[in-house]
N, C-alpha and C positions, 0 to 999 in steps of 0.2 A: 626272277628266280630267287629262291629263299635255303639258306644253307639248310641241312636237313638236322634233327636231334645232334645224329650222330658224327654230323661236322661234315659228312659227303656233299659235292657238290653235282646239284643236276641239269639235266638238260629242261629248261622249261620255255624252248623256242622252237616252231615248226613251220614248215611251209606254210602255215596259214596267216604266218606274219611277214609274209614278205609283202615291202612299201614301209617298213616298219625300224624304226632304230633300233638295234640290239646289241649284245656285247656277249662274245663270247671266248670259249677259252677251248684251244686243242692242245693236241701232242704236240709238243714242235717238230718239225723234220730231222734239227742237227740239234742235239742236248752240246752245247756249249756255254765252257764255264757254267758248269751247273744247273742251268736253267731247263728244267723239262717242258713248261709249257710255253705256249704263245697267246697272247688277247687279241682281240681284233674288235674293235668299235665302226661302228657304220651303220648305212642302212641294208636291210637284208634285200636285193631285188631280184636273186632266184633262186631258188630248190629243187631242181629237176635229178633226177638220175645219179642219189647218192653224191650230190654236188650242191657247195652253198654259193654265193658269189654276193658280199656283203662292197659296198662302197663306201670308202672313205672319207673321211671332212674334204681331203685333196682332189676327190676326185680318183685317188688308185679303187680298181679294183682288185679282189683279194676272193681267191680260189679255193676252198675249204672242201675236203672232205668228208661227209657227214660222219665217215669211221671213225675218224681221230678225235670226234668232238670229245670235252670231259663235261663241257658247262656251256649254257645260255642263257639268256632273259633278253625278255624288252625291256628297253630303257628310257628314260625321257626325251624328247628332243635335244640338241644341243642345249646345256645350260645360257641362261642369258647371261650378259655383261652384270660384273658387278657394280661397276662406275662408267663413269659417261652416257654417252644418249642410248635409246633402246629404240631396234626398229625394225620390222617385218622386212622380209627376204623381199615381198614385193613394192614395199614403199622403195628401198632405194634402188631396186632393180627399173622403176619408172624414174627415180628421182638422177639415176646415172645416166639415162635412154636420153630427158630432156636436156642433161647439161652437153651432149653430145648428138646432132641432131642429123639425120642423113635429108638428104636433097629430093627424095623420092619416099614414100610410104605407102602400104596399103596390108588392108586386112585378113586374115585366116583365121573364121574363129578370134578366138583371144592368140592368137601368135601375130607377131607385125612382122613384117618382111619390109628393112629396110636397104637403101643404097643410096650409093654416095660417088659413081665413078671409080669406088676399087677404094676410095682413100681411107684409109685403118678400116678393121678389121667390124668395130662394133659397129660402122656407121653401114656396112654392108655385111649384114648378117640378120638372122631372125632373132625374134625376142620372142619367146613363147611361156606368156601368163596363163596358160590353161589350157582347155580344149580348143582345138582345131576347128571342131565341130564336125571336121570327119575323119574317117579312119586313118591309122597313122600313116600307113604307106601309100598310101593317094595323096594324101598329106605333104609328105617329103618330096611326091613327085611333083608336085603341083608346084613347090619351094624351088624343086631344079629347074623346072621350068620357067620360071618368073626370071633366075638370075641369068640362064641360059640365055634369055633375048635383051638381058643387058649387055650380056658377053664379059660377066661373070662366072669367076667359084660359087654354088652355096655354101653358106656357111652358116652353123645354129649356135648361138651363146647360151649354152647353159649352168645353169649352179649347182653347186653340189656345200653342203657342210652346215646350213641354218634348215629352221623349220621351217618347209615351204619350197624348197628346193627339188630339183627335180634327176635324185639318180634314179629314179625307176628310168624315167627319157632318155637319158646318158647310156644308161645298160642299152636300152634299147635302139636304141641308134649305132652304138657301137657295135652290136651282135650282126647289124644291117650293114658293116662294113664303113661306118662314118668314122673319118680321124680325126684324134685329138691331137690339134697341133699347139696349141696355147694354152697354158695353166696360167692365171693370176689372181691376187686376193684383193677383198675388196676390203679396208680398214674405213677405220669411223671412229670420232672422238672428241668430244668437247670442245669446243670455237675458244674460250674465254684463255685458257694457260697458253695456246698456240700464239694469240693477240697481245701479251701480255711482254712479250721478246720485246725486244729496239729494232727499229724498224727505218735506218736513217738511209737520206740517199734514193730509193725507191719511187718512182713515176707510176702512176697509172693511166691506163687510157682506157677509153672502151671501146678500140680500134686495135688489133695488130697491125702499128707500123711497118717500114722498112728495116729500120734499126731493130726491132724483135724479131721479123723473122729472121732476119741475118743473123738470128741464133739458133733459131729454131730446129729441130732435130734433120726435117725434112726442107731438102731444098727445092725450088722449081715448084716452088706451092703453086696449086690452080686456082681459079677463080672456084670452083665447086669444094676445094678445101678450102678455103677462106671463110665461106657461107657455115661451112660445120665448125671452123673455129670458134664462128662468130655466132654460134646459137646460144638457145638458153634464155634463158627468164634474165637475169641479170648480167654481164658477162664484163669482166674485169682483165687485163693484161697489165702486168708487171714487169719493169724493167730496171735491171742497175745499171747504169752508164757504163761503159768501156773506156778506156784510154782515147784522145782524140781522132776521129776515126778510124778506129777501131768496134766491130762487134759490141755487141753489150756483156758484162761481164755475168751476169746471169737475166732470166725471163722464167717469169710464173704466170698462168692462167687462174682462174677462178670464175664459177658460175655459181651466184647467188641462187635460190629458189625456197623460199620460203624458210622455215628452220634451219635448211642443209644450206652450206657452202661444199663445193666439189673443186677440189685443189687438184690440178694437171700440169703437164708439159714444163714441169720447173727443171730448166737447165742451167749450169753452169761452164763457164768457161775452163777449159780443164789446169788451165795454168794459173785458177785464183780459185782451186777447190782449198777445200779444209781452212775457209776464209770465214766461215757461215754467215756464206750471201743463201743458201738456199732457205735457211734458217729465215734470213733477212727477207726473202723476198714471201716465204710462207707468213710471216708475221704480217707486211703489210698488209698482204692481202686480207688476211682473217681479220685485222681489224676495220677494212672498209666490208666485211659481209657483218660483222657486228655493229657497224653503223645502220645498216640494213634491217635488221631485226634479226638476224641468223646466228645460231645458237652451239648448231654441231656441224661437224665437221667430214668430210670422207675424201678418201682418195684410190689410186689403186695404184698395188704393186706388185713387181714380177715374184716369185715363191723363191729365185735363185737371187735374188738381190738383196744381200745382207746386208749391206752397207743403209740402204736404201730403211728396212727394216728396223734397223737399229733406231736410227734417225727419229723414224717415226715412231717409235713405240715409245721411244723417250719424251715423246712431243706429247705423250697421252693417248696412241692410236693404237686400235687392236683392229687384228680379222674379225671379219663378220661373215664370210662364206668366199670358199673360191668360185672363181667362174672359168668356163674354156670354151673354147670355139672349135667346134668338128667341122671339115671340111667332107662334104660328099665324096663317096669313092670316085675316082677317075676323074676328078677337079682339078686340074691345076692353079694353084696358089696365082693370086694375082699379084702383079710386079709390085706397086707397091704394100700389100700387106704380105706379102709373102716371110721378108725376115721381122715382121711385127710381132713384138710383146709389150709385155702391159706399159714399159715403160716408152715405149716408141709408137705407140697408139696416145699418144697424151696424156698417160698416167705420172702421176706427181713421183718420179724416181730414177732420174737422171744424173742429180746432184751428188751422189755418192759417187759415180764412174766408174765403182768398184765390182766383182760380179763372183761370188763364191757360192758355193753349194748351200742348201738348202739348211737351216737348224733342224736340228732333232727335237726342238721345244716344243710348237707347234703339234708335232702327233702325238708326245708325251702326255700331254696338256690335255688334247682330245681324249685318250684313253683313258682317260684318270678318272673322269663321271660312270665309268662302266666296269671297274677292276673288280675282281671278284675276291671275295675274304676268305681265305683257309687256312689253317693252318701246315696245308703242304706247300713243298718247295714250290718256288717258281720264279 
């Protein structure tokens, strides 16, 4: 969209760009404190019936009116990082798959249907890089089928917010009655500043013990949760000693794989937080993936964990796209992933212990590539 001589702004977005980023600007509903309009940044994935329905970096979708439009355009994909590592939605969407690895696999097309006996959510769930190779709701059925004679939920992991991500599937599955039960983001960031901390104290093994799992989020670990611990190209566990027996006072995971290190499961003991053992135990570990040849860094955290957030942003770590997990209508959640999020799925976001609402940076930030120039209010 191009402002016009006379300063108007137009609509230069139509159904015919839907799958497409755009950014647009309506009426708002409530003119408060002055504000008459509203922006919305996304991708646009329907137009039907004087209706838009654009999805967000988060994953919301966002309802629009075509009456109230003032302004649209296509926009570029999400901007890329300006520091630290650069990398396709689908490298580390493989590159998260192998540091977490389910006990069971098979193919659909480019979608993999894996499982793991129920345990977290990613390692029993699909992972869908493409076509199916058939139609979509053969497709899905074919998915409930598979988890249905495991005596499983299905469940789809999909992304939403980099180039390459999949809200056209999202809308689409959601309109078919699939829930989103989990929101979390996937961050990534330079190995070397993370390694560079003191790192005193710190055991590795390339076993979870007794002593780590006696930390571990989840108790009564199986043997088929052990085997998914224990995947991955390289796979590292971290431990800080406890008090004599006693627990350990904090436990990190890491799976090496090439350039990427994938930091998880860092917990702390809750009566030696704000010690910066998680600090401690991230360090260590980034520096034994830097002995390795690994260069960046990722992990994943829940979107309501600000404590968690913090942390890592500080460390050097930004979003790179959220991801969610839809469970099929009439599924029920299975016992163990039923209260899972990113952070109790093995994501590196325990150590904070803290759990507050969501920043407003985050969508700020996303709108900010797509804001439109006028000189009217807004």
């Amino acid at each position: 969209m191009e402002i016009s001589a006379g300063g108007r702004l137009e609509i230069r977005v139509s159904a015919a760009d839907v799958g497409k980023r755009v950014s647009v600007r309506r009426v708002a509903e409530e003119a408060l404190a002055g504000r008459k309009f509203t922006d919305t940044v996304g991708v646009l994935t329907s137009w039907d019936d004087g209706v838009l329905l654009i999805t967000r970096r988060d994953g919301e979708r966002v309802r629009i009116e075509e009456s109230s439009l003032v302004a649209g355009k296509v926009v570029p994909a999400a901007p890329a990082r300006r520091r630290g590592p650069a990398a396709s939605y689908e490298e580390l969407a493989r590159i998260s798959a192998r540091a977490w690895q389910p006990v069971e696999r098979e193919s659909l097309g480019r979608w993999e249907l894996r499982a793991a006996a129920g345990f977290t959510r990613r390692a029993n769930s699909v992972l869908p890089l493409g076509d199916p190779g058939i139609p979509l709701d053969e497709a899905l059925t074919a998915v409930r089928g598979w988890y249905a004679a495991r005596g499983l939920p299905a469940y789809l992991q999909l992304a939403t917010g980099a180039e390459g991500t999949q809200e056209l599937l999202c809308a689409e599955v959601e309109d078919r009655g699939w829930i989103r039960e989990v929101t979390a983001e996937l961050w990534i960031g330079a190995l070397a500043p993370v390694a560079d901390r003191e790192a005193p104290g710190v055991r590795l093994s390339r076993t979870a013990d007794e002593a780590w799992l006696s930390r571990y989020q989840r108790k009564g670990v199986s043997e088929i949760a052990l085997k998914v611990l224990g995947s991955g190209p390289s796979v590292w566990f971290a431990t800080v000693p406890g008090a004599e027996g006693a627990a350990p006072a904090a436990i990190g995971r890491c799976v090496v794989d090439g350039r990427w290190a994938g930091f998880a499961a860092v917990e702390v003991d809750p009566a030696r937080r704000r010690e910066g053992l998680a600090t401690t135990v991230m360090a260590a570990l980034a520096q034994r993936a830097l002995d390795e040849g690994a260069s960046a860094g990722w992990l994943q955290v829940e979107t309501d964990n600000a404590g968690a957030r913090t942390l890592y942003g500080g460390m050097g770590f930004a979003a790179h796209h959220a991801y969610h997990h839809y469970r099929a209508p009439g599924d029920g959640a299975s016992g163990d992933s039923a209260s899972e999020g990113a952070a109790s799925e093995g994501a590196a976001s325990e150590e904070s212990g803290e759990r507050a609402s969501e920043e407003s940076g985050e969508r700020a930030s996303e709108e900010s590539g797509g804001r439109f120039e006028s000189s009217r209010s807004s």
